[in-house]
PAZAPA-4460 file (N, C-alpha, C; in steps of 0.05 Angstrom, whole numbers, plus 32768, in hexadecimal, padded with zeros to 4 digits):
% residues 273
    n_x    n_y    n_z   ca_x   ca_y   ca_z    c_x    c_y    c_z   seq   type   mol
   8138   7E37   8259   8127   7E43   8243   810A   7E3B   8248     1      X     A
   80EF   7E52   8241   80D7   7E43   8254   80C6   7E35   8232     2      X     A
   80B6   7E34   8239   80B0   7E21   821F   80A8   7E36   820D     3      X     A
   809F   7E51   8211   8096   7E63   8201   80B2   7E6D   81F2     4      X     A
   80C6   7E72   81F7   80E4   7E79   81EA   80EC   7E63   81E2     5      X     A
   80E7   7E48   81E5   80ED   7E32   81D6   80DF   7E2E   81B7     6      X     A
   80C6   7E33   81BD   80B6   7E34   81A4   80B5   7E46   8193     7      X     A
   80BB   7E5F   81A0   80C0   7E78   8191   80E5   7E7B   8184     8      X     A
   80EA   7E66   818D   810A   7E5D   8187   810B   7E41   8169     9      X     A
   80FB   7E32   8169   80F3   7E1D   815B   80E2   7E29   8137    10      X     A
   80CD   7E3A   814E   80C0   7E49   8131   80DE   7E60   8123    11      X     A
   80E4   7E69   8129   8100   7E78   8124   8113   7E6A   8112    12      X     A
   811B   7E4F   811A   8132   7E3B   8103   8119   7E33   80E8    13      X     A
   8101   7E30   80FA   80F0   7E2C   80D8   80EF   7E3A   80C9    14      X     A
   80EC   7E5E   80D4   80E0   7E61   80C1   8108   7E69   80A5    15      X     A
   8111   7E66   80BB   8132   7E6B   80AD   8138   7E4C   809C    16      X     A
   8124   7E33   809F   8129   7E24   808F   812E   7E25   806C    17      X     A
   8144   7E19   8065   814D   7E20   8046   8138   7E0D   803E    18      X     A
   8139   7DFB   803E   8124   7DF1   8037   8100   7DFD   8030    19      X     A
   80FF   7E01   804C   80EB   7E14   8045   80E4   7E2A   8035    20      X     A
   8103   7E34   8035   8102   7E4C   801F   80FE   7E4B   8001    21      X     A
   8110   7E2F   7FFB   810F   7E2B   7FE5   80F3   7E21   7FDD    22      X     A
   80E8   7E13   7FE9   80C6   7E0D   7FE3   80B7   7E22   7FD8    23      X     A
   80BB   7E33   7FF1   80B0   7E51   7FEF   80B4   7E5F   7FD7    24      X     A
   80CA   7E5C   7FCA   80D7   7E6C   7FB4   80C7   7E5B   7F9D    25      X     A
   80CB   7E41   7F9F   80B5   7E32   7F87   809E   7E40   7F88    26      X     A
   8090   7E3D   7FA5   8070   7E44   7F9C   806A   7E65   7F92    27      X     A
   8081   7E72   7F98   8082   7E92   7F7A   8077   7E88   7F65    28      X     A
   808B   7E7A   7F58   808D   7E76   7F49   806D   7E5E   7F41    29      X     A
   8066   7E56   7F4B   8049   7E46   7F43   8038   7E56   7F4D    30      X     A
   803C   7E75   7F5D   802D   7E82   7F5E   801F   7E95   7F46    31      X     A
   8039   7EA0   7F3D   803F   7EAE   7F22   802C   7E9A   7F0F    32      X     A
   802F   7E7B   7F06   8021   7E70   7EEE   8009   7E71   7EF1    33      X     A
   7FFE   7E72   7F11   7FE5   7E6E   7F13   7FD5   7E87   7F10    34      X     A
   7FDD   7E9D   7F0E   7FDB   7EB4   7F06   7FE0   7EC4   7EE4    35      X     A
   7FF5   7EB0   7EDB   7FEF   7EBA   7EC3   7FD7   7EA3   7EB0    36      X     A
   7FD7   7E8A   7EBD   7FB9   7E88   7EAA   7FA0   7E90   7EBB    37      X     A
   7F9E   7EA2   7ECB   7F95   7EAD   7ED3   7F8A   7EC6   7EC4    38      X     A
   7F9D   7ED0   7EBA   7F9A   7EE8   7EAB   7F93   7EDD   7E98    39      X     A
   7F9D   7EC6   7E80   7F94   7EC2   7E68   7F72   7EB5   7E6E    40      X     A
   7F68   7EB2   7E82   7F4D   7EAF   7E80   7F42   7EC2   7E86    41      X     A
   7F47   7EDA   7E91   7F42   7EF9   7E91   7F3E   7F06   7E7B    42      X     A
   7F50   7EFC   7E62   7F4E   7F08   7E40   7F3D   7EF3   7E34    43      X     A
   7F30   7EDF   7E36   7F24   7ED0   7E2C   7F09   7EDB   7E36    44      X     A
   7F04   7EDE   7E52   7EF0   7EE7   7E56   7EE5   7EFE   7E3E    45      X     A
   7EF3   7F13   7E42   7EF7   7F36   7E3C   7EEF   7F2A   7E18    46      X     A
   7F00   7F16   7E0E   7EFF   7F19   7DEC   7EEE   7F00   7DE2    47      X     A
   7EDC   7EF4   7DF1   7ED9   7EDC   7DE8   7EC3   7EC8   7DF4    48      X     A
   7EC6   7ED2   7E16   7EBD   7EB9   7E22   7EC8   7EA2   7E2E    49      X     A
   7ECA   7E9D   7E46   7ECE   7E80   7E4A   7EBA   7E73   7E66    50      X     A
   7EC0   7E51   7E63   7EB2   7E45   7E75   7EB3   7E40   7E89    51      X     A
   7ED2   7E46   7E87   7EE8   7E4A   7EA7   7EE0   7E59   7EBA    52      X     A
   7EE3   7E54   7ED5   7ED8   7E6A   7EDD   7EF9   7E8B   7EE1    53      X     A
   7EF2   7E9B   7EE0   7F07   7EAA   7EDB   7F14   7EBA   7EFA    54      X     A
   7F1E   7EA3   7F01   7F38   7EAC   7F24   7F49   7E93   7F26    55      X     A
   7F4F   7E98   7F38   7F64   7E81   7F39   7F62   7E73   7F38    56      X     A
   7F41   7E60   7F49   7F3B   7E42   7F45   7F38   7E3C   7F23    57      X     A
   7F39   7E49   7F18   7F28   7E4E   7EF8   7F43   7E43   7EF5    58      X     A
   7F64   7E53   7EF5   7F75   7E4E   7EEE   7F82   7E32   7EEE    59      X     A
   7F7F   7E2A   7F05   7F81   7E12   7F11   7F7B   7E02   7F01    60      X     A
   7F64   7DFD   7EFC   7F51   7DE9   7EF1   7F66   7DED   7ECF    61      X     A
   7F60   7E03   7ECD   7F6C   7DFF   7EA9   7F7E   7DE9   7EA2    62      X     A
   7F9D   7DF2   7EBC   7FB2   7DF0   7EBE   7FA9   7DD0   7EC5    63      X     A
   7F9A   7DC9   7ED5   7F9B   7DAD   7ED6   7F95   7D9A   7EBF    64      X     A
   7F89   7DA7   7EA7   7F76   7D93   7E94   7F8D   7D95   7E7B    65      X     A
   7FA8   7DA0   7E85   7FBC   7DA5   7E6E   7FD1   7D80   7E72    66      X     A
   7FD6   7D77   7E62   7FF4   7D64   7E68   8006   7D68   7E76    67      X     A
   8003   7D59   7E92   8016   7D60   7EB4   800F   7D76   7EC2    68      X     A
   7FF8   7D78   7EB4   7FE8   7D99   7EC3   7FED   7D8F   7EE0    69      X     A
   7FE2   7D79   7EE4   7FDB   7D71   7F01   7FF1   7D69   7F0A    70      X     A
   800B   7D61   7F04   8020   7D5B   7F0F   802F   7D82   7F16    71      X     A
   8027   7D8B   7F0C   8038   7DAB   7F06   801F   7DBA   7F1F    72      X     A
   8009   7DAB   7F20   7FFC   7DC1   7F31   7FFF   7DB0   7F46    73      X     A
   8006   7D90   7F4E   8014   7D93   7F6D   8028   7DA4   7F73    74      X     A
   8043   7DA0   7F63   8056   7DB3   7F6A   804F   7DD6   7F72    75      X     A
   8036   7DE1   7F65   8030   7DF3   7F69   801E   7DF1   7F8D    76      X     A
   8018   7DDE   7F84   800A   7DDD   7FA6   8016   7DD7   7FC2    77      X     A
   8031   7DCD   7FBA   8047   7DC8   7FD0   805B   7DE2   7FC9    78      X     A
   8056   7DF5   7FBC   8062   7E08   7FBF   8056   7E20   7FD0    79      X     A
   803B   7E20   7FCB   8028   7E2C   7FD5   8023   7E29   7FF4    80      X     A
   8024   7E0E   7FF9   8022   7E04   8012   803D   7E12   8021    81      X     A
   804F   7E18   800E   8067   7E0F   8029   8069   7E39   802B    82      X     A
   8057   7E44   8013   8057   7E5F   801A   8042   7E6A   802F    83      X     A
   802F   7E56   8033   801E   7E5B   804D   8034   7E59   8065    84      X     A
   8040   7E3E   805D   8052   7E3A   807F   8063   7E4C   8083    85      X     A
   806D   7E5E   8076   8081   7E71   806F   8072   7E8C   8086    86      X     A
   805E   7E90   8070   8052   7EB0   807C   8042   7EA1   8099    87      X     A
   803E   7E91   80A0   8035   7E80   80C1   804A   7E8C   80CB    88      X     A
   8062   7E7F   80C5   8071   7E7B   80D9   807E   7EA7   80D3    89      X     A
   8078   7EB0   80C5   8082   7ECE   80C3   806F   7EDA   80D6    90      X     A
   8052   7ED3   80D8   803C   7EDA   80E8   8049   7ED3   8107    91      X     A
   8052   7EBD   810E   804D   7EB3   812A   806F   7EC2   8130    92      X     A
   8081   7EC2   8126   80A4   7EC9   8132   80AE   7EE3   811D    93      X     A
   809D   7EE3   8106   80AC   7EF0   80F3   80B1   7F17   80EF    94      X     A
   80BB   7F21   80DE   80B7   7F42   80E1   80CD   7F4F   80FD    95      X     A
   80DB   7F43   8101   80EA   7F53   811E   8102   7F5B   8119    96      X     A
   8101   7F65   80FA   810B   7F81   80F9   80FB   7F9E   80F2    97      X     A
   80DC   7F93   80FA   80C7   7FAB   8103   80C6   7FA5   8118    98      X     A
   80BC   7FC7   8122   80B7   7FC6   8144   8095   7FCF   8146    99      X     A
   8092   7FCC   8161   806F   7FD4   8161   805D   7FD3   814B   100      X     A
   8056   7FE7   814C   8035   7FE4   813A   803B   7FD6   811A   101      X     A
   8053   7FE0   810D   8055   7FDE   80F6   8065   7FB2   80FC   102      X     A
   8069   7FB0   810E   8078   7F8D   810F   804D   7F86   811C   103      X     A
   8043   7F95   8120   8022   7F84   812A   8019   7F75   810D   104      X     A
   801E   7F96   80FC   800C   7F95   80D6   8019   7F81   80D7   105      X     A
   8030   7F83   80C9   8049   7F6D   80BE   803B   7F4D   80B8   106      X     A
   803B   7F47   80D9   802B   7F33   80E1   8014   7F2C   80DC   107      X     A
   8007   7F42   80DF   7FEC   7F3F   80D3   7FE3   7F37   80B6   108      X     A
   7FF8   7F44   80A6   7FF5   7F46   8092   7FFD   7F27   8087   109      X     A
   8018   7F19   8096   801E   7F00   808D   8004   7EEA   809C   110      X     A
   7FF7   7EF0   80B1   7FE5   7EDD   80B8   7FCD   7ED9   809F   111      X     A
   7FC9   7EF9   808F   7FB9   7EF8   807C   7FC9   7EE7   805C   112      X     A
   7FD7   7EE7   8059   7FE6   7EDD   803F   7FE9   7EC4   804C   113      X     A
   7FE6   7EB2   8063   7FE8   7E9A   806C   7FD1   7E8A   8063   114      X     A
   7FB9   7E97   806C   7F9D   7E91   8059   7FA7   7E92   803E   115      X     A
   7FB0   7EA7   8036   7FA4   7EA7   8017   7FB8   7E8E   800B   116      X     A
   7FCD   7E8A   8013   7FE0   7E76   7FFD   7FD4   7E5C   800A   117      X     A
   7FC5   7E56   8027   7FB9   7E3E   802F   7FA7   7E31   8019   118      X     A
   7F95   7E4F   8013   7F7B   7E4C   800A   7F87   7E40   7FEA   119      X     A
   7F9D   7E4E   7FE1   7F9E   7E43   7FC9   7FAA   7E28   7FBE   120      X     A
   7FBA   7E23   7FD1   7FC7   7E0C   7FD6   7FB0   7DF9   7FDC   121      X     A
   7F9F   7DEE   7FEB   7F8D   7DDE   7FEF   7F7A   7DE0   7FD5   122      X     A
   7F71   7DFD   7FC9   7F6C   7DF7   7FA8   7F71   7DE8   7F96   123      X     A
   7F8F   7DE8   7F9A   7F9D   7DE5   7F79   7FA1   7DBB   7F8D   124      X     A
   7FA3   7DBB   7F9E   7F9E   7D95   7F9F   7F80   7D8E   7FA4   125      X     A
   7F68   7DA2   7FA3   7F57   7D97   7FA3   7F49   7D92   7F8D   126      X     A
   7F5B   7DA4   7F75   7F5B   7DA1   7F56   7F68   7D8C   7F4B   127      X     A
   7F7D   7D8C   7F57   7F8A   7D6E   7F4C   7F7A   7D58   7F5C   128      X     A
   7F67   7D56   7F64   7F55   7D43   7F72   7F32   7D3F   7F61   129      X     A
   7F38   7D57   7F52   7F1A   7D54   7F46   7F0F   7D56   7F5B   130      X     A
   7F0D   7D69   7F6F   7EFA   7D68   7F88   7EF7   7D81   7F7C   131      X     A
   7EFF   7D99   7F6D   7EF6   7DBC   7F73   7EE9   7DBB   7F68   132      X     A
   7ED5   7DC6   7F75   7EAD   7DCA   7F6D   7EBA   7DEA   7F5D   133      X     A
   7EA3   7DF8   7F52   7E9E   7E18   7F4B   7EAD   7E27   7F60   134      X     A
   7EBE   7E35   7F64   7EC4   7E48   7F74   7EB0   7E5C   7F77   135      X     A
   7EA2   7E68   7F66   7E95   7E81   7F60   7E7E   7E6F   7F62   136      X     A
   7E74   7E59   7F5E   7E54   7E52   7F70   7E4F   7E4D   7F82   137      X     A
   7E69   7E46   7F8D   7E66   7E3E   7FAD   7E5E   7E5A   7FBC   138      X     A
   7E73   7E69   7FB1   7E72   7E8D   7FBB   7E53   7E93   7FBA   139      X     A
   7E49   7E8E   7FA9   7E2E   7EA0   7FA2   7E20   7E88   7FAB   140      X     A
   7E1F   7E73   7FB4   7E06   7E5D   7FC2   7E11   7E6B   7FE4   141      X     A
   7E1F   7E6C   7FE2   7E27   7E77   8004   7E27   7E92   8009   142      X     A
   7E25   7E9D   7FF4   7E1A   7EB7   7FF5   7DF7   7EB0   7FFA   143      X     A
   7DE9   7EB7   7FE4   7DCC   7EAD   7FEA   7DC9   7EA3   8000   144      X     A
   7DDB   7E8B   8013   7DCD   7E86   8029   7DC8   7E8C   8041   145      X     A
   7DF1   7EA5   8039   7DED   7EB5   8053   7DD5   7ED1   8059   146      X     A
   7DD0   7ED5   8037   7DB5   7EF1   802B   7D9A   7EEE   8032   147      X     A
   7D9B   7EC5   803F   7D7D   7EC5   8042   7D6B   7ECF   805E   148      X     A
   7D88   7EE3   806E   7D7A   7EF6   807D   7D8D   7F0F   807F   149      X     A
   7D7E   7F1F   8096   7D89   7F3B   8095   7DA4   7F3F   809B   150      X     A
   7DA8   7F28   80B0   7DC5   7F2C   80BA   7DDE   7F1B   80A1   151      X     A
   7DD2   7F0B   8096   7DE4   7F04   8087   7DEA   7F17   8076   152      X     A
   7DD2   7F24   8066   7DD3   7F38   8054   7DF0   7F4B   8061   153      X     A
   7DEC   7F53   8078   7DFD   7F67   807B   7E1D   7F5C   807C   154      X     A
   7E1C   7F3D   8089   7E3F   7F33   8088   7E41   7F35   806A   155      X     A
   7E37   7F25   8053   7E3C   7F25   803F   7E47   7F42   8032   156      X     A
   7E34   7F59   8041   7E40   7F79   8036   7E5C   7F78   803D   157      X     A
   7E5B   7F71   8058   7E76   7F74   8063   7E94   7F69   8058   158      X     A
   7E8E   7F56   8053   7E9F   7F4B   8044   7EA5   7F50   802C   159      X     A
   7E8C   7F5D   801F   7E97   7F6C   7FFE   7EA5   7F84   800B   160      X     A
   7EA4   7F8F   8017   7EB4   7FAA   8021   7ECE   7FA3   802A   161      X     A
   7ECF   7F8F   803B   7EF4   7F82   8038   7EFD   7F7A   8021   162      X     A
   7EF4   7F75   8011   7EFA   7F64   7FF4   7F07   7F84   7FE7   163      X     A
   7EF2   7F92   7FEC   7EF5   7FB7   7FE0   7F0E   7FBB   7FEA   164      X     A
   7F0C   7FBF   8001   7F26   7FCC   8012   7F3D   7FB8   8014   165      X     A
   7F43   7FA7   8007   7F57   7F90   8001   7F61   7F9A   7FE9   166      X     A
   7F42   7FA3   7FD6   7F51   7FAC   7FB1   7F5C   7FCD   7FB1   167      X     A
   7F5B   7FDF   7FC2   7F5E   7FFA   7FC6   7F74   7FF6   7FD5   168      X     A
   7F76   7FE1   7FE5   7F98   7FDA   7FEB   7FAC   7FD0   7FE0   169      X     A
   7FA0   7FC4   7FD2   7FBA   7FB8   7FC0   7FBC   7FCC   7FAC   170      X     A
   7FAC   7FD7   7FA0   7FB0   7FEB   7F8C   7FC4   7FFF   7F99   171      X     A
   7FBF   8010   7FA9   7FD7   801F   7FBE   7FE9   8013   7FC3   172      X     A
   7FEE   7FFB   7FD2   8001   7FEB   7FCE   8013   7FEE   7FB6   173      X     A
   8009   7FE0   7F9C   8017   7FE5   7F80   8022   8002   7F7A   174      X     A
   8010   8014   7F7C   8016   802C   7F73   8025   8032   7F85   175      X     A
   8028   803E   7FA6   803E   8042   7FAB   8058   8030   7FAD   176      X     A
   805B   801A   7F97   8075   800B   7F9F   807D   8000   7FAA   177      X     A
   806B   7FF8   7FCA   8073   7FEE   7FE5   8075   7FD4   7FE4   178      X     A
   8078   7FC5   7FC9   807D   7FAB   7FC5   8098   7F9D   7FC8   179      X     A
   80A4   7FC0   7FBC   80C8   7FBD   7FC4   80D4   7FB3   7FDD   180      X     A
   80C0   7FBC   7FF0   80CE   7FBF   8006   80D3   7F94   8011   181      X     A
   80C5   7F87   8004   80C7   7F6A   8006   80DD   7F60   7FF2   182      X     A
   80EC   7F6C   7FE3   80FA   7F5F   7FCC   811A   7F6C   7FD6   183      X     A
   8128   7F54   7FCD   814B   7F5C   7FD6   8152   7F70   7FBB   184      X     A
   8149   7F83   7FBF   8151   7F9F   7FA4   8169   7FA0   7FA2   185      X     A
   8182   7F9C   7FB8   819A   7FA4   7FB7   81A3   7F8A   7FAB   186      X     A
   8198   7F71   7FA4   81A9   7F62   7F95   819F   7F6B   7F76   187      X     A
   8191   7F75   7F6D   8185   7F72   7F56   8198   7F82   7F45   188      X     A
   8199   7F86   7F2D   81A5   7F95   7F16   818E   7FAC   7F10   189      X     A
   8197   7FC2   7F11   8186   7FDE   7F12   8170   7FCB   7EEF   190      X     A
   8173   7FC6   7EE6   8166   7FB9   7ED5   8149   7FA9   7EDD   191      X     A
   8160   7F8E   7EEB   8147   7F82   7EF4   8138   7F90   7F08   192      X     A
   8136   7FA8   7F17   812A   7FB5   7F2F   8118   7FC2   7F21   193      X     A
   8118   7FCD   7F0A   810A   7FDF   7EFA   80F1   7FC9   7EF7   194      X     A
   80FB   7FB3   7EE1   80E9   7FA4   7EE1   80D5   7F98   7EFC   195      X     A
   80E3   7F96   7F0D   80D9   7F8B   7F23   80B5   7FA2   7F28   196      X     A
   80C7   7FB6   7F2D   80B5   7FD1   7F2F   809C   7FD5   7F1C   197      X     A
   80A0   7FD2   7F05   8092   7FD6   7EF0   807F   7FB5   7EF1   198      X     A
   8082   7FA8   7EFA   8073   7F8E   7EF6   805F   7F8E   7F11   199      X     A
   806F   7F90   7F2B   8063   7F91   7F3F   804D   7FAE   7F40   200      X     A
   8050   7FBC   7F38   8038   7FCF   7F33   802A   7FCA   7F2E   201      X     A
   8028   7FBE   7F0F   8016   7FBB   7EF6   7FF8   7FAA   7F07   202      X     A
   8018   7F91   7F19   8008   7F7C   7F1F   7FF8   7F7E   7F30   203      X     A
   7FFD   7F8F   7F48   7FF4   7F8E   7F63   7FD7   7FA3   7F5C   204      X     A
   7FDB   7FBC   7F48   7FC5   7FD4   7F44   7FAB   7FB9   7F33   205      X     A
   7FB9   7FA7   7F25   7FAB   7F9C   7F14   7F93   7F86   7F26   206      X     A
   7FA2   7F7A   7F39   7F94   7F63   7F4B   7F83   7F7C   7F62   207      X     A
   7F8B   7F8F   7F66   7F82   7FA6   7F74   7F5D   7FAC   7F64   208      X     A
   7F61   7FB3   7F53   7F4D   7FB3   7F3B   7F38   7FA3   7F44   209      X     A
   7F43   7F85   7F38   7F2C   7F74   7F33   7F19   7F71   7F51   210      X     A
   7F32   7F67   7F66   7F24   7F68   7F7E   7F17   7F83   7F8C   211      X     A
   7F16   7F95   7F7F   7F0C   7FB0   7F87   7EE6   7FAF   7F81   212      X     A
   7EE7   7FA2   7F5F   7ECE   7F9F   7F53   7ECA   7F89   7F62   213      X     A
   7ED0   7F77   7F66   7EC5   7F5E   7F6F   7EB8   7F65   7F8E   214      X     A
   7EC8   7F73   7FA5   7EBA   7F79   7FB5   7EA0   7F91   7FB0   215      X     A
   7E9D   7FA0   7F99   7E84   7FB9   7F9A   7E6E   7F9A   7F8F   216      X     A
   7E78   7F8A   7F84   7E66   7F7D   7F77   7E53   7F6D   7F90   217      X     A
   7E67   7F61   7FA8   7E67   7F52   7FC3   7E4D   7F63   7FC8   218      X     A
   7E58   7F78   7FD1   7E3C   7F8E   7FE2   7E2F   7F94   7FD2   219      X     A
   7E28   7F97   7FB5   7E12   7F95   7F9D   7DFD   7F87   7FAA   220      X     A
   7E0F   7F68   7FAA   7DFE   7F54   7FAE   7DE8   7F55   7FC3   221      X     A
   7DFF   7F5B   7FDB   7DF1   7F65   7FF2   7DD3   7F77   7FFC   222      X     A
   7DD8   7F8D   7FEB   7DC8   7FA5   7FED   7DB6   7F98   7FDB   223      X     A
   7DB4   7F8A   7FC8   7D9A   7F85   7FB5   7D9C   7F70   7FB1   224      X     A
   7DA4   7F5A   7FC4   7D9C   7F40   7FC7   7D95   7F36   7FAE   225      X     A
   7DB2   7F2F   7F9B   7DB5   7F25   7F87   7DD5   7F15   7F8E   226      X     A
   7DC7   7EF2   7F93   7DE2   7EE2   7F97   7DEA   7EE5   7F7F   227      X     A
   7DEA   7EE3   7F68   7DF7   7EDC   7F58   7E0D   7EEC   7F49   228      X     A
   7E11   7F0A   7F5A   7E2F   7F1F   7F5A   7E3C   7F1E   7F68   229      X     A
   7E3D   7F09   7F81   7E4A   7F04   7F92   7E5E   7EE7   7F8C   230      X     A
   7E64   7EE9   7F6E   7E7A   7ED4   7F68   7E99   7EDC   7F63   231      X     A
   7E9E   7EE5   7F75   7EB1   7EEA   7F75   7EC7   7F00   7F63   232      X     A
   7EE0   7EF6   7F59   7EF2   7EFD   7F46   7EE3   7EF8   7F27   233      X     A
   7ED9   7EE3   7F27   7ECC   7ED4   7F0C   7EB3   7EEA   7F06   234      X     A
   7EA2   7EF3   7F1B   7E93   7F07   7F0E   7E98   7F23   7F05   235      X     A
   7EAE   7F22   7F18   7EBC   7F44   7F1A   7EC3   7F48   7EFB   236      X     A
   7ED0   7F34   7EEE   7EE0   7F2E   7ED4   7EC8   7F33   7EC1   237      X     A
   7EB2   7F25   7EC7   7E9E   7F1F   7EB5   7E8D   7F36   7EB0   238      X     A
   7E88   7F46   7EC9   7E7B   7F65   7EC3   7E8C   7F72   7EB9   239      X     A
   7EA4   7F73   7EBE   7EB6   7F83   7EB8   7EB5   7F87   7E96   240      X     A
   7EB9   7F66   7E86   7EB2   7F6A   7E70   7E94   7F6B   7E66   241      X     A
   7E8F   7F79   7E6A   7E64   7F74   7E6A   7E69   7F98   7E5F   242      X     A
   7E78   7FA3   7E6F   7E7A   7FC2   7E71   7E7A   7FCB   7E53   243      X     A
   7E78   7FE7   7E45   7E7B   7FF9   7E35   7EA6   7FFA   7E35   244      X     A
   7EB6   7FF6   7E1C   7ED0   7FF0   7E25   7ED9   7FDB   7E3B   245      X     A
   7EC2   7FD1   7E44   7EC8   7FBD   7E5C   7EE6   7FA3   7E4F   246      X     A
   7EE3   7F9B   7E3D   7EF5   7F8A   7E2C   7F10   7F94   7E28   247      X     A
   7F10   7FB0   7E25   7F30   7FB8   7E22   7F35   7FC0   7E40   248      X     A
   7F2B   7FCA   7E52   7F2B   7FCF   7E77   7F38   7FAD   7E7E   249      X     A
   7F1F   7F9B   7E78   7F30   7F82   7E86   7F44   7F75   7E71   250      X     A
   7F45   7F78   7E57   7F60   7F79   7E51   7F78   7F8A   7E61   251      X     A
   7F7F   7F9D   7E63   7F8F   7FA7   7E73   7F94   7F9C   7E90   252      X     A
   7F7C   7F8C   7E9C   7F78   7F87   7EB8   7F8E   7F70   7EB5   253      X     A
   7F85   7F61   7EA1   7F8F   7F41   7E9A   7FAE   7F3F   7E99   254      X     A
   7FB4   7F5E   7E89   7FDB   7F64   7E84   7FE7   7F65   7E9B   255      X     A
   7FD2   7F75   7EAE   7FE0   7F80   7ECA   7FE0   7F5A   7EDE   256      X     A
   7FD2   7F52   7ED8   7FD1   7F32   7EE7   7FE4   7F21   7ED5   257      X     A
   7FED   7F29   7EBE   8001   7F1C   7EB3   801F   7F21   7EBD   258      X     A
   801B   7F4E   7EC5   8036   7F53   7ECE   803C   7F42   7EEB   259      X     A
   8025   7F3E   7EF8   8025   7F39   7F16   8030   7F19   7F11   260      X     A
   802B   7F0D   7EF9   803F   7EF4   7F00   805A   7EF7   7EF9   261      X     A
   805E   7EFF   7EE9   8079   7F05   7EDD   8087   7F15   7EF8   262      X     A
   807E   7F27   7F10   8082   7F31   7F27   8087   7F19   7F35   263      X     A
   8073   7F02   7F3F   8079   7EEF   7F49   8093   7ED7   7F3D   264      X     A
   809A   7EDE   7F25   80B9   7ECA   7F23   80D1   7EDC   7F26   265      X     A
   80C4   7EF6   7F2A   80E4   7F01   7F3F   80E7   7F06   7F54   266      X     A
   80CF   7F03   7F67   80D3   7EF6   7F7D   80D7   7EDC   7F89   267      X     A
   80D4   7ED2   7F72   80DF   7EB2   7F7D   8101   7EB4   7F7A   268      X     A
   8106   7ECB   7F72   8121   7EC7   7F6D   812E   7EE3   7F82   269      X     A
   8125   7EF9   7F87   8128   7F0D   7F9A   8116   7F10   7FB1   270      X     A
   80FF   7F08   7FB9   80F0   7F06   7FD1   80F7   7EFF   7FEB   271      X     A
   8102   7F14   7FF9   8108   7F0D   801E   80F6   7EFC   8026   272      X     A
   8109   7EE9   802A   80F9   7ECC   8033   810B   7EBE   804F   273      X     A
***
């Protein structure tokens, strides 16, 4: 066996580890909480105001300043963690029951969800550390520094335009349903599949949304060299309620990030893993 079919043999029993799975299946499920106070600082924003900042780090932070917040948001961060090692190891061996172009995406797509549960996972323990600075100032101080010339100006566009084409995907994503195609439907009860359907929509058109505004806001920034719309999710939320009806819009935004958790605890329980 040469060492490349050995390792490609090794990543293979991991990523089939139960263990692993079951981790994986936790961090749904701490994915889902961190998302629904997520949303409840989405309606605070929209009816009220808050000081939080309003994305996930915002969530985080809440969730930590509650009784065992910080014991409940490691578990969330070793769930998180072990869903990065999950979609790694789906990136490097995984998808081979796609062939060609569509097993390249697959991959691609898990090397991208490898970042994102990394990114959140190293969050939620750098919150339980009292180390997480502003999410949304860091964004907009590193925005500004990349704006203080031409070429930055233009990465920074750039990047609001992936942020765009990230929220115009997931929104398609949601709407046509292609969320199914990750969930064991044939164990479910035509019941729970409905629900499944109806949540994973709501959720995916809803996170589709925010990050849609959040990237026109990115290249705002860009084109008229204003750091301070380049904060991310937390500003996207904040213009959003600024708007004419803007309050009942991100109310609705906030339900659909509510359905998207309630989506994430039936995949912790139906999600091909």
């Amino acid at each position: 066996m040469s060492v490349t079919s050995g390792t490609h043999a090794t990543a293979s029993r991991a990523a089939n580890s139960k263990p692993l799975e079951m981790l994986a299946r936790v961090g749904f499920i701490g994915y889902g909480i961190v998302h629904l106070l997520f949303a409840w600082l989405a309606l605070q924003i929209a009816w009220g105001g808050t000081g939080q900042e309003g994305d996930q780090t915002g969530a985080m932070q809440t969730l930590a300043d509650k009784p065992l917040g910080k014991t409940l948001l490691v578990i969330i961060g070793i769930g998180l963690a072990a869903m990065a090692l999950w979609q790694l190891l789906e990136a490097a061996v995984g998808h081979q029951t796609e062939q060609g172009r569509s097993r390249t995406m697959e991959r691609i797509g898990s090397a991208a969800r490898t970042v994102l549960y990394g990114w959140f996972a190293w969050t939620a323990f750098k919150v339980v550390a009292d180390a997480q600075q502003s999410s949304a100032g860091k964004q907009q101080a590193l925005s500004a520094q990349l704006m203080s010339n031409g070429a930055g100006r233009v990465l920074v566009g750039l990047v609001g335009l992936g942020v765009l084409a990230l929220g115009v995907g997931l929104i398609v994503f949601g709407w046509k349903k292609k969320f199914q195609e990750k969930l064991k439907t044939g164990q479910m009860s035509p019941r729970t599949r409905k629900l499944a359907r109806r949540l994973g929509m709501a959720g995916y058109v809803a996170k589709g949304v925010a990050l849609a505004v959040a990237g026109v806001l990115v290249v705002t920034a860009a084109v008229q060299y204003e750091p301070k719309k380049a904060r991310g999710l937390d500003a996207a939320l904040r213009t959003l309620a600024d708007k004419p009806y803007g309050p009942f819009l991100l109310t609705l935004v906030a339900l659909g990030i509510a359905a998207f958790a309630g989506y994430c605890v039936i995949q912790a329980r139906y999600r091909k893993v």
